[in-house]
N, C-alpha and C positions, 0 to 999 in steps of 0.2 A: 504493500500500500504506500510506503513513503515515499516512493519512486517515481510517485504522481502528483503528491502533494504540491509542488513546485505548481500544479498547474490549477490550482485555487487561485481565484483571483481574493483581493483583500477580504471583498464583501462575502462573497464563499466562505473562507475560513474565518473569519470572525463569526458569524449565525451558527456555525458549527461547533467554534470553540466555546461559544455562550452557551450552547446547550448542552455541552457538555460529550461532544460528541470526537472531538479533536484535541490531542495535546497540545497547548504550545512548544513542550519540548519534544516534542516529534516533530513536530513542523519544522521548529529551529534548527534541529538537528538532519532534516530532509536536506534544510539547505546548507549546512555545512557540506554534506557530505557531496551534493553538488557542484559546490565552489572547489572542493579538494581533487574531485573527479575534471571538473572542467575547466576547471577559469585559464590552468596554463593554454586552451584552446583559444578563448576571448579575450585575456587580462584584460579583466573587468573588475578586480581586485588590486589595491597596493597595498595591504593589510586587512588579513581577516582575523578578527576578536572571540574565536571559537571558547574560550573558559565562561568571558565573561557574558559572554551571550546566551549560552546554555545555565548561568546562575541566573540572569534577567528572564528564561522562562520558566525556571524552577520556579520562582517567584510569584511570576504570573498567574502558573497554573494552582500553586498554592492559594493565593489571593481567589481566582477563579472557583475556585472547589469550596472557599468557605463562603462563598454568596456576593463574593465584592468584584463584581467586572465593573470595571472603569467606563467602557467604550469599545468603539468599534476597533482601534487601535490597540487591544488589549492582546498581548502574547502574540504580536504579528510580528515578522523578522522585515528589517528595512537596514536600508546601507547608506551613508554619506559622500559625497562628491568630499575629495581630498581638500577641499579648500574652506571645512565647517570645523570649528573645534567640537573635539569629545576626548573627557579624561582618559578615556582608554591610550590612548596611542598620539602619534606624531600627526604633525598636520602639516602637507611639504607641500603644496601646490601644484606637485608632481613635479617638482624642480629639484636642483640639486643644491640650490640657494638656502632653501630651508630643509635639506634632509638633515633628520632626527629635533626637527622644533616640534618639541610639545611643550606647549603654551597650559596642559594639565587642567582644564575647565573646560566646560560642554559652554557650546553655542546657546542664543537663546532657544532659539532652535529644535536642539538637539531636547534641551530642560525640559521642555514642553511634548514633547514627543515621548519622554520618558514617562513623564507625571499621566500622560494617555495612557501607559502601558507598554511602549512599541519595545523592542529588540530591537539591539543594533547589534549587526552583523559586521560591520569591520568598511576602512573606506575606500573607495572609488577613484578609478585611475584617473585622469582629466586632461585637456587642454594646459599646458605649463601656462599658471599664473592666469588659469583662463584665458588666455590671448594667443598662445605661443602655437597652434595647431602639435600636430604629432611630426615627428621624427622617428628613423628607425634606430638613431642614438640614443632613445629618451636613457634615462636613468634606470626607468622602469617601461615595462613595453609598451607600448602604445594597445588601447582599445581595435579591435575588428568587429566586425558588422555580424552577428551571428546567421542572417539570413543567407550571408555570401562571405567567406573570411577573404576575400580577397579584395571587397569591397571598404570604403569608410564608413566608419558610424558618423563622422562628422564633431563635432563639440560644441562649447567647451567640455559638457557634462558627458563626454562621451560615455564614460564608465557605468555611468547613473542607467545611463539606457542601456548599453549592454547589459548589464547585469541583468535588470526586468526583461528583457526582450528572450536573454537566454534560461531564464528562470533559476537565477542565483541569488534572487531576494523577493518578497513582495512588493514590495516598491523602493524607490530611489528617491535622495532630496538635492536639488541640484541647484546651480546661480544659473542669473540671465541678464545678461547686461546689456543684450543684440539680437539674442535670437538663443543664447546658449543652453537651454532646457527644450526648447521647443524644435529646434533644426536638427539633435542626434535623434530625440523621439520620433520628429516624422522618419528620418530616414532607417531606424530601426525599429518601427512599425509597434510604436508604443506612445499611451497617452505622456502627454505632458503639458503642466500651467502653468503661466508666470502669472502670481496672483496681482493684484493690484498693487500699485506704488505705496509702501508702509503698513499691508497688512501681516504682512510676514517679519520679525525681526531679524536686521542682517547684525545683530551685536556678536561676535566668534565667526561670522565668517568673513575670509579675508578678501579687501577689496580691488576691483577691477577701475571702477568708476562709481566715485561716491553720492553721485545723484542721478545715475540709469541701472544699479545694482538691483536686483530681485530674487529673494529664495524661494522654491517652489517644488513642486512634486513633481515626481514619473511614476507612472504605476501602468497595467496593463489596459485600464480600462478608465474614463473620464469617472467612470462612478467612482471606482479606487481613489484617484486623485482629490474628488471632492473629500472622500473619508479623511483623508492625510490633510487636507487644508484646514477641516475644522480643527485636531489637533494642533496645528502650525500656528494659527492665525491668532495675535493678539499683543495690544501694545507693550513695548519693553522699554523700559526707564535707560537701559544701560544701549539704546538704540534713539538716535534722537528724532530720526526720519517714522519711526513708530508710527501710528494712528489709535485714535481713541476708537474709531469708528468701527463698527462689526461687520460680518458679513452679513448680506439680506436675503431675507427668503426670497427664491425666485417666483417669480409669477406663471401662471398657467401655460405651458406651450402654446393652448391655443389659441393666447392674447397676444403671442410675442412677434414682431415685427420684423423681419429679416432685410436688411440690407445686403444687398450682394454687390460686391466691387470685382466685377470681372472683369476689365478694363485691364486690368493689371496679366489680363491672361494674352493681350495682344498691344500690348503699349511698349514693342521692343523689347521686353522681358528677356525674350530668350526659355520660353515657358512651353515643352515637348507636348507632342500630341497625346500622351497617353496623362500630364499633370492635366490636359486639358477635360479631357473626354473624363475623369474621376469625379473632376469639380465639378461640370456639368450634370452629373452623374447623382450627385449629389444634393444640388439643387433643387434638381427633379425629385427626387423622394423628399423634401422636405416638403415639398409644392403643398401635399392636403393636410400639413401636421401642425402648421402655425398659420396667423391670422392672416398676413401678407409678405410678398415677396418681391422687392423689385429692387433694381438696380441701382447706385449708386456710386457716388466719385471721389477719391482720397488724392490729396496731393499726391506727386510724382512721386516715386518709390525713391528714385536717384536723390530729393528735396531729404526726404529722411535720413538718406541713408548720409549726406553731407553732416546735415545736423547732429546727428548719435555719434557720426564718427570724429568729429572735432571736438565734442565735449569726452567721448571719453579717452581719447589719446591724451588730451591736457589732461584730465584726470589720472589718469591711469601712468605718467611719467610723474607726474605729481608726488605719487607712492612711491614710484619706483626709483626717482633722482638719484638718492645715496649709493643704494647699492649699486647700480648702473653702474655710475664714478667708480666704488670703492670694489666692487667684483663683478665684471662685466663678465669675466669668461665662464661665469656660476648660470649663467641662462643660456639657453640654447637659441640658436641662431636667428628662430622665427619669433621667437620670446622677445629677442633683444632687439631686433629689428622694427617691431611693431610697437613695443615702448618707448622705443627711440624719435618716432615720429612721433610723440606728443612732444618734444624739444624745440619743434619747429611752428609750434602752433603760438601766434601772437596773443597777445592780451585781450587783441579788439576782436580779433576772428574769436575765441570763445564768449565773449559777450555776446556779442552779435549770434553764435549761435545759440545761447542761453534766451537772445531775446525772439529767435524766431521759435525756437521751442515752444514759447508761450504762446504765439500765436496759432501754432499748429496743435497743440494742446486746446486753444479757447473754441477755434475750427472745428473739432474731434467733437466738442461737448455740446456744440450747435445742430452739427449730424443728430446725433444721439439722440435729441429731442424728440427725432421722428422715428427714431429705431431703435431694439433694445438688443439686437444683436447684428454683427456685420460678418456676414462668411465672406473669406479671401483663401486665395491659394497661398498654401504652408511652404513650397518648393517648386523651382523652376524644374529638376528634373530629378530622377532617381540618383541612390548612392552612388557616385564618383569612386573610383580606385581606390583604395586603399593608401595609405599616402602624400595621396595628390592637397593639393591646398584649393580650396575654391573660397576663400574668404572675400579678400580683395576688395574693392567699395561695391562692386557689385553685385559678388556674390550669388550662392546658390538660393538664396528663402526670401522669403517675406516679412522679417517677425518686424523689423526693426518702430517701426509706428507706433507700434505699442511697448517699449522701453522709453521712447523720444516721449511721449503723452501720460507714460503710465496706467494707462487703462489694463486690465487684464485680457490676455488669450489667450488660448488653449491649441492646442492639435490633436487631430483625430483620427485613428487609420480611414483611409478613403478609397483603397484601390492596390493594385502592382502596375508597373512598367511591363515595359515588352521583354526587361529580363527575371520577373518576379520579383523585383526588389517593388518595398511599400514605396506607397504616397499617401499625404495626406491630405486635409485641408483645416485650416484655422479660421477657427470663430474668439471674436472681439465681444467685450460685452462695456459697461456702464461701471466707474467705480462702483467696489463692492460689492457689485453681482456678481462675483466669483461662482456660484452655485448654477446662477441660471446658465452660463458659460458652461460648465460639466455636464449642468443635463440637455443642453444641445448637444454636447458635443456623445454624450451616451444616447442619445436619440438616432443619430448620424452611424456610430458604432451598430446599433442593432440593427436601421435598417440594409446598410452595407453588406454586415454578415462575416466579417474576417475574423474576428475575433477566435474563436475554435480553431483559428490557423495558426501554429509554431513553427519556429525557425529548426532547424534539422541538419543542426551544426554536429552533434554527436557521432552522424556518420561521415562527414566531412573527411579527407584524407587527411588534412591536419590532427584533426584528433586521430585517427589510427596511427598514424605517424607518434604523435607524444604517447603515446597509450603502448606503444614497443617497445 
């Protein structure tokens, strides 16, 4: 039986564990033993916490057994993207800048995920410094795509989505400063949120850019995701960007409004016939599920993508100045490269992009007035090679809108290309509605249908190869 468990989604095993039906430490212990069997296949792992994870479900299921479940989060095993502190272990940013810093304190984050009940299983490879894409020099090996190991998972949260996708956790918590929760998820065929700007505390995890940073979940299913947000979600003192504000119950599907921006599928994109035909695809089954659906227009993706990337390059050099100067050869090539470029960024060019932000932000909130959800394509095309960099200003996705405004969006599986790898599409929602975002985006999941579908990396030659 344990050999399947991997394939409960959260909401599965939590109904199960509440009734008593499921151990957490079977569970817990399912995915160790998966992570021990697998991960040298994915490294989707840089540390796995197996003592202390199996004492956090001893615990649970203690607590469980005498009448006291917490939540839905109660004896569920979950992983952190390498850039969240937690007392167990080091927190390196998959660099070799910070190999062996433990900072010895859990994120807010993390605190709060505990006080749910979750397991933590150990953390998650990444993007170096969240910016630096993958190398085959990392320190630590770089994330593969479990659908195709030949393929990218993409980042920065690469590991976060490996892990889920190849079922070596129940969910993942990752940053998003760009797109970086939502571009490995789509393209390793797993939900992922970036919740609203300050409902999540980013206090323990370490910064990219201090006012486009976002923590947020992956899990296999938007329903998952929402479960993990309500544990996430809430103001933290030792986070100043915090919010008092909660999240809100979503409203009826069949009140909610859909804005669609497909303009962005023939606006020179560079967006393949198969992202195209999924979106549409898509569309079309929401057609009889919500009140209306019509079209709509977003500044220039290229307008965004200026904006996000000047504020967080001056940001993100901002962090990184000393050490730059004082150990430049401690980051690896595309790390050092990409934080370098905030060097060059003037005084006036960030302002100025701080003050268009605000108007593309006031823009965003005028929309909205009429609509309480906006579907956009998640990806111009499937997983890129293994390797390859497609960051660049143009890049492979779409997320960027919603880092630059803060609003919340989700990805959703949507489809495969013409080589089986996923696609998805992203739905945008309203500060706060965090919730109504997941139950689109699990409305879209059900009527699609992929879900039941896993990656079949286990028979891959790479794993017989490590497995001899």
């Amino acid at each position: 039986m344990n050999e399947e468990l991997h394939l409960l989604t959260i909401a599965q095993a939590s109904a199960k564990i509440r009734q008593g039906l499921l151990s957490p430490v079977d569970l817990t212990q399912a995915y160790l033993d998966r992570i021990a069997r697998y991960n040298s296949v994915v490294n989707a792992y840089i540390e796995v916490f197996a003592e202390p994870a199996l004492e956090a479900a001893y615990k649970a299921e203690e607590q469980i057994r005498a009448g006291h479940w917490i939540g839905p989060m109660h004896g569920i095993p979950i992983a952190l993207k390498d850039n969240i502190y937690s007392v167990e272990g080091p927190t390196t940013c998959h660099s070799r800048l910070l190999k062996g810093n433990n900072p010895g304190v859990d994120a807010g984050v993390v605190s709060r995920l505990r006080a749910a009940g979750a397991v933590l299983l150990g953390k998650l490879s990444m993007w170096e410094f969240a910016t630096g894409g993958n190398t085959l020099l990392d320190e630590w090996p770089a994330a593969r795509n479990p659908w195709n190991l030949a393929r990218s998972a993409n980042g920065s949260s690469s590991g976060s989505a490996v892990a889920v996708a190849a079922g070596l956790c129940a969910g993942a918590i990752g940053t998003d400063t760009g797109g970086s929760i939502r571009n490995p998820a789509a393209w390793c065929g797993v939900a992922g949120l970036k919740p609203t700007y300050g409902l999540v505390s980013r206090a323990g995890a370490v910064p990219v850019s201090f006012s486009l940073d976002h923590v947020g979940p992956l899990a296999w299913t938007s329903e998952d995701c929402a479960l993990m947000l309500d544990a996430m979600a809430g103001a933290d003192v030792d986070d100043p960007s915090s919010s008092q504000e909660s999240l809100l119950v979503p409203m009826s599907l069949a009140d909610v409004r859909v804005g669609v921006v497909s303009h962005y599928l023939t606006d020179g994109e560079g967006v393949t016939a198969p992202v195209a035909r999924s979106f549409h695809a898509v569309v079309s089954l929401l057609a009889d599920k919500v009140a209306s659906i019509e079209n709509v227009t977003l500044p220039s993706m290229r307008l965004y993508q200026d904006v996000g990337l000047q504020i967080a390059r001056a940001e993100a050099f901002a962090i990184h100045e000393p050490t730059l100067v004082s150990s430049p050869e401690l980051y690896g090539p595309a790390a050092r490269r990409r934080l370098m470029m905030g060097a060059v960024v003037r005084g006036s060019d960030y302002v100025n992009a701080q003050r268009e932000r605000l108007r593309l932000t006031q823009e965003m909130g005028s929309l909205m007035k009429d609509f309480d959800i906006l579907l956009l394509p998640a990806v111009r095309f499937g997983a890129c090679g293994f390797g390859e960099d497609v960051l660049g200003a143009k890049g492979a996705f779409f997320g960027r809108p919603f880092n630059v405004t803060g609003y919340p969006a989700a990805v959703a599986p949507a489809g495969e290309d013409d080589d089986g790898m996923p696609l998805a599409v992203q739905i945008a929602g309203r500060p706060f509605e965090d919730r109504l975002v997941a139950s689109v985006g699990s409305v879209i999941e059900a009527a699609v249908g992929l879900r039941d579908l896993r990656p079949a990396f286990e028979t891959s030659a790479r794993a017989a190869a490590l497995a001899s």
